[in-house]
N, C-alpha and C positions, 0 to 999 in steps of 0.2 A: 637835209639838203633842201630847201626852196628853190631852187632852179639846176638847168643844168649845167650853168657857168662852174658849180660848185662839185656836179659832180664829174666834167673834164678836168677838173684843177685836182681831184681824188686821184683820178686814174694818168695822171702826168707823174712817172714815176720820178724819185730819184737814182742820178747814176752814182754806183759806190766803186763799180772796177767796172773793164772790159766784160760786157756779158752778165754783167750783175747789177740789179736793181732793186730799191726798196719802196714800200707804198705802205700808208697810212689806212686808216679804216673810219666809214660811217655808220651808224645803229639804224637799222631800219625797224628797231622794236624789238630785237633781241638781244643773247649776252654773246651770241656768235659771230662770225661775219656772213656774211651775206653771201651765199655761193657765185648770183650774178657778179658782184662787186671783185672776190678774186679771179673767177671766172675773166672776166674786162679785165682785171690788171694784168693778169699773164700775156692775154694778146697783145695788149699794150707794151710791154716788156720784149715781147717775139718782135714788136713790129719795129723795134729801136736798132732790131738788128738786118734788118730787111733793104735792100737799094727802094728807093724813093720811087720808082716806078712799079713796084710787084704787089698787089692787093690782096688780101686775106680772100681763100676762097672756101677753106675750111675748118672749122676745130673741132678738137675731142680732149674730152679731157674727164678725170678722176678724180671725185672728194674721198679723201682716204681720211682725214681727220677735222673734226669741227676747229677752224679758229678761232682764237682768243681776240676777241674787240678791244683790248686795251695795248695791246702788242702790237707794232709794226711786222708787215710781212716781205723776206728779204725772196726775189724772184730768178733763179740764176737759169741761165738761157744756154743751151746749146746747140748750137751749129750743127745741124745734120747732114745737111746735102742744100749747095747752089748750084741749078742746073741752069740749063739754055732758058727756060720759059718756066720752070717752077724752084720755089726755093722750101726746104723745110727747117723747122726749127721745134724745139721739144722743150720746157720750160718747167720745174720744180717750186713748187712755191714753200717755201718754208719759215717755222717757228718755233722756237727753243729748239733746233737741232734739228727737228721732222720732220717729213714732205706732209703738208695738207693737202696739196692738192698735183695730182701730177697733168701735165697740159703737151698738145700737140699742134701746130700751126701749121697750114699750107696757103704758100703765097705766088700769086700765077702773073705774070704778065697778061695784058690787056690784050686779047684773040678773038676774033671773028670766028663760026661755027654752024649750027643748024639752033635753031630757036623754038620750043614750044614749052606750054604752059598750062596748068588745069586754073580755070575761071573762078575769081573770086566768088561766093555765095553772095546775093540778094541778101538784105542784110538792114535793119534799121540804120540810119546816118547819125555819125556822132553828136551833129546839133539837136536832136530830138531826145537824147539822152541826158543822165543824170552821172557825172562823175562820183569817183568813191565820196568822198567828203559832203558831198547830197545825199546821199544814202544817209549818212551818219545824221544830217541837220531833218531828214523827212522822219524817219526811225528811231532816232534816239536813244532813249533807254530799254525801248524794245529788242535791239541787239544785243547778244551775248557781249559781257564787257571787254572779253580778249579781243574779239573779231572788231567795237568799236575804236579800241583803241587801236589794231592795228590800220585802220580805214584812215581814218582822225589823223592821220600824220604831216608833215611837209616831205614831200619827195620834188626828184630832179623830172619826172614823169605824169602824164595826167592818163589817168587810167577811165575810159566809161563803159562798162559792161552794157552789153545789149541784154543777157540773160539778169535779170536781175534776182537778186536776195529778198524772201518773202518771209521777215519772222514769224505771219502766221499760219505758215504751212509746214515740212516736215523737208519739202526741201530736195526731197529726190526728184533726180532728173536722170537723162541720159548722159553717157561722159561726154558729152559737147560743148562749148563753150567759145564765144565772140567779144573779143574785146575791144576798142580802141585804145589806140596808145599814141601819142604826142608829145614832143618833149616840151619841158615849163623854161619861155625863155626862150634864147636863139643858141642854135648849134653851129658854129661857123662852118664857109663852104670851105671846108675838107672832105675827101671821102672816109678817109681813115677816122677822123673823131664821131662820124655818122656810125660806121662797120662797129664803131665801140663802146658806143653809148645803145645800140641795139643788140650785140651780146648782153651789155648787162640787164636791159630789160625783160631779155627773153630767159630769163629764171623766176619772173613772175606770172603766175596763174598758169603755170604748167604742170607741177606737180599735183596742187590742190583741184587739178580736172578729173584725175584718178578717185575722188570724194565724193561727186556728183551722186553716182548711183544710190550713195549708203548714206544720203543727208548730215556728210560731214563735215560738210562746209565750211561753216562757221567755230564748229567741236573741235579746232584742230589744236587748243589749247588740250585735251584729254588724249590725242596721240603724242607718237614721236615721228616726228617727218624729218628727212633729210634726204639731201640728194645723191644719188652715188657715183652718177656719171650724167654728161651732158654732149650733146655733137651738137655743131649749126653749120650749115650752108649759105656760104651767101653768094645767091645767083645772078641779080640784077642792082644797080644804083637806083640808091633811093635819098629821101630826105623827109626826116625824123623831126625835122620844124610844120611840116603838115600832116595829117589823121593818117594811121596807116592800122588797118585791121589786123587784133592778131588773130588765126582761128585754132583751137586747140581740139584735141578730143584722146581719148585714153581706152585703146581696145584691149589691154586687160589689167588687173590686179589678181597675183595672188604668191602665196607664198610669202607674206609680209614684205612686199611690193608693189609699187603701181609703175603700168609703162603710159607713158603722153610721150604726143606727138605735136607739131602746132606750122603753122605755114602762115608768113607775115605777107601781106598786100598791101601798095601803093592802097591811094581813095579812089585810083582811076584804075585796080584792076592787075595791075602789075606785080605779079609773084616775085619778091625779092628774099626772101630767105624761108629754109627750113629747119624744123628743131626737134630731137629726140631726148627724152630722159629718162631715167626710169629714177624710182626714189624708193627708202623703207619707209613706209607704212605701216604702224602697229600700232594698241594701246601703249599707252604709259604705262610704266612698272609704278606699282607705289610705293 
């Protein structure tokens, strides 16, 4: 996907019945789908069944099986509960028969309340930096060739890491990590296509913060990573056509596991969503 025209038209499901939807898939370098990608279509899916005035204020949701990238994924929606001021809604994503993924929505009317916040971090500014695809053009054949070619890509995203990737050092750091993130392209003013072109991005650079410590950065071609589960928050309105920090950090791994965590801010400071995961983490069997 070169912009993100391409990937709102991904995540624009189609309707097959009442409550059921189907959605197409993009490669972002592998033979699976992209967990952000069904991740967004399920919301996407919740939110077709939602009154026009209730905004997504939470998900959670369960990768139970890798999908298949040549396969369309059929998304059936259920109706849980429409209350006074929240509505929920619970969502199965499914292929050749199977749930991949199982997903949960909660959608709040717009309410007035008490307001506070923890302060974005002092932080390099995205104009000073080098997005992935500069890495690749500075670096070259000095990166591992999995790690280059997954960099080297066209996405609907532009990604600039503040921490950057040194091939010649080893690599460990603390699980911390500062991203900027940007969509490529305009996102129209809706709120609802912002809330879900930012579920999808926030399955990037979250799991692989868990790597940090063990200089695996890059190696992630000699593990098996996947996600197992995902929650996001989204607290305040935002817009994803300007720089918005994500910040991640990962306070444990173990038990062929990693847990991250990651909190997305406006460029002016404003906390608008939070995000938990936890993923398997292991060598590869040969």
């Amino acid at each position: 996907m070169k912009d993100v025209s391409e990937l709102i038209d991904l995540l624009d499901l189609e309707q097959l019945e009442f409550n059921l939807f189907r959605g197409q898939s993009s490669s972002i370098g592998s033979k699976r789908v992209f967990g952000g990608q069904v991740l967004a279509q399920s919301l996407s899916a919740a939110m077709r069944t939602v009154p026009e005035d209730r905004f997504v204020h939470s998900i959670h949701a369960y990768f139970i099986l890798p999908g298949d990238i040549t396969m369309p994924i059929v998304f059936d929606v259920e109706p849980i509960r429409d209350g006074g001021s929240f509505t929920t809604r619970r969502v199965k994503a499914i292929q050749k028969g199977r749930v991949i993924l199982n997903f949960a929505a909660s959608f709040q009317l717009q309410q007035d309340g008490y307001d506070h916040q923890i302060q974005i971090p002092e932080i390099t500014p995205p104009e000073e930096l080098e997005n992935w695809e500069g890495l690749v053009k500075e670096f070259g054949n000095l990166l591992p060739e999995n790690f280059r070619k997954f960099l080297d890509r066209d996405r609907p995203i532009e990604f600039r890491p503040v921490e950057r990737f040194n091939p010649h050092s080893d690599n460990k750091s603390g699980p911390f990590r500062h991203v900027w993130i940007k969509a490529k392209g305009l996102i129209p003013d809706k709120k609802k296509l912002h809330n879900l072109v930012l579920a999808y991005t926030s399955d990037y650079n979250l799991l692989t913060t868990a790597l940090l410590p063990h200089g695996q950065l890059a190696n992630w071609h000699e593990l098996t990573l996947a996600s197992l589960d995902h929650a996001m928050w989204f607290h305040r309105p935002f817009d994803l056509n300007d720089w918005m920090l994500y910040q991640t950090d990962s306070p444990s791994a173990s038990g062929a596991r990693g847990f991250s965590r990651g909190n997305i801010f406006t460029r002016d400071g404003k906390l608008v969503a939070s995000v938990v995961q936890e993923g398997l983490i292991r060598p590869r069997r040969k």
